[in-house]
C-alpha positions as CSV (number, residue, x, y, z in Angstrom):
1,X,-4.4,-16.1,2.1
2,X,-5.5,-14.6,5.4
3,X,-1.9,-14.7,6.2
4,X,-1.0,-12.4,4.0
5,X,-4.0,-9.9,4.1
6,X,-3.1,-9.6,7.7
7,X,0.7,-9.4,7.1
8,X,-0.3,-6.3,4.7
9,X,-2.8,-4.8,6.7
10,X,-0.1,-4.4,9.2
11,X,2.1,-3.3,7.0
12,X,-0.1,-0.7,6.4
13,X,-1.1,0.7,9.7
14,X,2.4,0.8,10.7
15,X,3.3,3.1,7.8
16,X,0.5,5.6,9.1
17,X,2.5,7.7,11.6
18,X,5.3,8.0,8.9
19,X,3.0,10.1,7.0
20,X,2.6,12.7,9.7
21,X,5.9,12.7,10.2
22,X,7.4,13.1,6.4
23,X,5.8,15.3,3.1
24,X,2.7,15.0,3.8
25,X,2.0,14.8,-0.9
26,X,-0.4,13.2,-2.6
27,X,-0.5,12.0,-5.9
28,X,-4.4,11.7,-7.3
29,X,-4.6,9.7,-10.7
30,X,-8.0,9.4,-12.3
31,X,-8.3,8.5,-16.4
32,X,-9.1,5.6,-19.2
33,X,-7.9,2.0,-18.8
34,X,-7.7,-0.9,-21.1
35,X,-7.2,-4.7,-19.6
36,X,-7.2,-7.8,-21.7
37,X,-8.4,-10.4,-19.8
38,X,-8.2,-14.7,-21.2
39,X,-10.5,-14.3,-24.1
40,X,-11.8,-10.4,-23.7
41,X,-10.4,-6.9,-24.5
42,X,-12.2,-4.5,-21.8
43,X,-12.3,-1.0,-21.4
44,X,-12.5,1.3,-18.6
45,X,-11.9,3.5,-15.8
46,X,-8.9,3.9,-13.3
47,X,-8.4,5.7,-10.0
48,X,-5.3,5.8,-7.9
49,X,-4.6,7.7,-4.4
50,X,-0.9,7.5,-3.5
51,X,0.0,9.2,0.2
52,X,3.8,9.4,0.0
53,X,5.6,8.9,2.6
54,X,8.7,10.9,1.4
55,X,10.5,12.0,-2.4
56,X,10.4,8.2,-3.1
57,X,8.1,6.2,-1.2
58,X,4.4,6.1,-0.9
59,X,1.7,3.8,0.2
60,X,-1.1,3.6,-2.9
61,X,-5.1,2.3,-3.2
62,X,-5.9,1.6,-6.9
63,X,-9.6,1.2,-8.0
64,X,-10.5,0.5,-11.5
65,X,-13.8,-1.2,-13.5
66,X,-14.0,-2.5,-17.0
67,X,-16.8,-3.6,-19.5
68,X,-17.4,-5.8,-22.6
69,X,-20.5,-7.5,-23.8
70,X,-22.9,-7.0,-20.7
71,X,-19.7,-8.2,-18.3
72,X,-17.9,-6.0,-16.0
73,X,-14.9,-6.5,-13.9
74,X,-13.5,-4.5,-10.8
75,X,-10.4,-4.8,-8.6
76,X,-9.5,-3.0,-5.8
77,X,-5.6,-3.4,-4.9
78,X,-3.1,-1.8,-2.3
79,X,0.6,-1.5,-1.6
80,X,4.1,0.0,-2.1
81,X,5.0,2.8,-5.0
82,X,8.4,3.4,-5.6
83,X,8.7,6.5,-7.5
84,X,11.7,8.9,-8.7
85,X,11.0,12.4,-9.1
86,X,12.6,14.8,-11.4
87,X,11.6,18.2,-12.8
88,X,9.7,16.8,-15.7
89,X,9.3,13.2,-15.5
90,X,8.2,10.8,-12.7
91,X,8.8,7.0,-13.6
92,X,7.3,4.6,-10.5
93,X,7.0,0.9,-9.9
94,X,4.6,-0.8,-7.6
95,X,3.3,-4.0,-6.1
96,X,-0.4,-4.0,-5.0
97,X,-2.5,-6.8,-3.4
98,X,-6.4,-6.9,-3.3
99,X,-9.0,-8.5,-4.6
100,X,-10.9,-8.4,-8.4
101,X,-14.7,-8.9,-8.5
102,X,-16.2,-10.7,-11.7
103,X,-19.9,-10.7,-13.0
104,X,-21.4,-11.3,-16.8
105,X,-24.7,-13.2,-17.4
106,X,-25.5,-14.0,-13.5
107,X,-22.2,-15.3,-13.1
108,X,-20.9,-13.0,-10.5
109,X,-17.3,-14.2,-8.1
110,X,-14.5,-12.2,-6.4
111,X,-11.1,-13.4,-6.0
112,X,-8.0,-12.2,-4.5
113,X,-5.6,-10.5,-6.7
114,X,-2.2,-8.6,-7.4
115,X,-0.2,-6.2,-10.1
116,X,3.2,-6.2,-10.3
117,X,3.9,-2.7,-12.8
118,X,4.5,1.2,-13.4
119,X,4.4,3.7,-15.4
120,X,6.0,7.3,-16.0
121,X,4.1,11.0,-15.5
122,X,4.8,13.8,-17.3
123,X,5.2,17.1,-14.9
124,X,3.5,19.3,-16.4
125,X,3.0,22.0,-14.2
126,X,3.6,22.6,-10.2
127,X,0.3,20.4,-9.5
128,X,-0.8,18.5,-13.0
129,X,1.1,15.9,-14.1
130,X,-0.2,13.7,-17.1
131,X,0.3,9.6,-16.6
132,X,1.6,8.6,-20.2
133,X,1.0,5.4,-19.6
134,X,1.1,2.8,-16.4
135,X,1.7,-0.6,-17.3
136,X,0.5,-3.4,-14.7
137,X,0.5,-7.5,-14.8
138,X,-2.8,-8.4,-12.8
139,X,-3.3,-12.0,-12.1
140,X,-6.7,-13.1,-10.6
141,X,-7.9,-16.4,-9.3
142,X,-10.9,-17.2,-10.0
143,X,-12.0,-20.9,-10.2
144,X,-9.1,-23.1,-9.9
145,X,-7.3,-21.1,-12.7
146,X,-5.1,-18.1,-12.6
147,X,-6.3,-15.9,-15.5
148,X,-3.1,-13.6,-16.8
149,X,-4.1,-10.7,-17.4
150,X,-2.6,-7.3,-18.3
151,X,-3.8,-3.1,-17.7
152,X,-2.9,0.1,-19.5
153,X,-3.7,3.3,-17.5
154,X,-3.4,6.6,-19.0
155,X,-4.9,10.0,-17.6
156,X,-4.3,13.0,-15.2
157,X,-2.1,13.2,-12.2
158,X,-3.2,15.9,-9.7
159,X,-0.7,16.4,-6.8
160,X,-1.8,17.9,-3.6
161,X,0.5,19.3,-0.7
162,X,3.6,20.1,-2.9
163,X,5.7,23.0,-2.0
């Protein structure tokens, strides 16, 4: 596990000097998210910064919390966006690694976790895009289970440093 938090953290910091160096975009993603977790339907909040590197590859940090019945659940993941820009549609596929942190009725645990997904925006104008939806399979750890677990994100896309 350390092994690979290292092996991304390197990844990373090695990607930062690419950013100076190529379109210097951001993509800013903030809306409603839904996860169904073993045994819960939650609701929620998403929030995504993506620093792209060039037209297709960027470097994203995804925040998001959910709530049902007095229990809340937040992860906070990092990694790789693939993305393929047109006039009116963006689709994008990512990988993200983090961790997810747990609590309902003073049972509280964080775990590492990942999301293997996408989604597709809708370009609306030069710098609003609307997410229509962002599909993600997040697998956490906690206890010595794997909980499978699954997100919708839908909400606003602002994008920041476009020509």
């Amino acid at each position: 596990m350390q092994k690979l938090v290292g092996l991304l953290a390197l990844v990373l910091w090695a990607t930062v000097p690419a950013l100076a160096q190529a379109n210097s975009q951001f993509d800013i993603f903030g809306g409603y998210s839904y996860l169904h977790v073993p045994g819960a339907n939650t609701n929620g909040w998403e929030a995504q910064a993506t620093g792209n590197l060039n037209e297709y590859i960027g470097v994203t940090a995804d925040f998001d919390g959910h709530y049902s019945n007095g229990g809340h659940d937040y992860n906070f993941l990092f990694g790789p966006t693939l993305s393929y820009r047109t006039d009116k549609l963006t689709p994008f596929a990512h990988v993200l690694f983090g961790g997810s942190h747990a609590g309902a009725g003073g049972f509280s645990d964080t775990s590492f976790a990942w999301a293997l997904g996408g989604g597709v925006d809708w370009n609306w104008k030069k710098r609003l895009a609307i997410r229509l939806g962002q599909f993600d399979y997040l697998p956490t750890y906690f206890g010595s289970t794997t909980q499978n677990n699954f997100r919708y994100s839908a909400g606003v896309v602002f994008r920041v440093g476009r020509d």
